[in-house]
C-alpha positions in Angstrom: 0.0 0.0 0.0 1.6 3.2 -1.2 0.6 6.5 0.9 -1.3 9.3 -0.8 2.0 11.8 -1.5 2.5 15.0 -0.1 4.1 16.5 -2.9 1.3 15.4 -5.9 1.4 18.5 -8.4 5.3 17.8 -7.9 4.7 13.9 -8.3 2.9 15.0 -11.5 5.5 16.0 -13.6 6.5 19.5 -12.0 9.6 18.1 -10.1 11.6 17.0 -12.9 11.1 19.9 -15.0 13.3 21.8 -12.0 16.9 22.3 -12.1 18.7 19.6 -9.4 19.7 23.0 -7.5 16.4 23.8 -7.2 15.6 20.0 -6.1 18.1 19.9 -3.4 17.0 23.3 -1.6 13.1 21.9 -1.7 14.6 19.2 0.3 16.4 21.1 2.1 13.7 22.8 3.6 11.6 20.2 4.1 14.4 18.6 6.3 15.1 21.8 8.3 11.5 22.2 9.3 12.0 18.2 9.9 15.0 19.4 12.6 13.1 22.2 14.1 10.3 20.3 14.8 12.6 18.0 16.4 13.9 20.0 18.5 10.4 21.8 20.0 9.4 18.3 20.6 6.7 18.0 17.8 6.7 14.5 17.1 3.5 15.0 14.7 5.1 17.8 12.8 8.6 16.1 12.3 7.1 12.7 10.8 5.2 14.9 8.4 8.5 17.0 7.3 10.3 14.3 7.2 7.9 12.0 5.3 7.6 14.8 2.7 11.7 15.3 2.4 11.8 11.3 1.8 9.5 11.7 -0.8 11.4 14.5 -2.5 14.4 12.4 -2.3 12.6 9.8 -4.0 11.3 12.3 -7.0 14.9 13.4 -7.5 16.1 9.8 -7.5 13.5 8.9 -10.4 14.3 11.5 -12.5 16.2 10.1 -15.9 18.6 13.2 -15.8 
């Protein structure tokens, strides 16, 4: 069972017409609200930032470029 993504105009097409630069800093922020969360103590907030960066990491690593 694969989970509904966060990311679905992205999952549609949108992420692979951005530049790998602009890829990494999307994930970048995703795991930096993932680390502030973390460290407020929002357990709820940090699985959802993280589960979102995850997912970005997995639309860069299916892009053919």
């Amino acid at each position: 069972m694969n989970p509904q993504p966060h990311h679905t105009s992205l999952a549609d097409g949108r992420w692979h017409a951005m530049t790998l630069a602009e890829q990494l800093a999307n994930i970048g922020s995703e795991v930096h609200r993932a680390r502030l969360a973390k460290e407020k103590g929002l357990e709820s907030r940090f699985n959802a930032a993280s589960d979102r960066a995850l997912e970005l990491f997995d639309l860069t690593l299916s892009d053919p470029r």
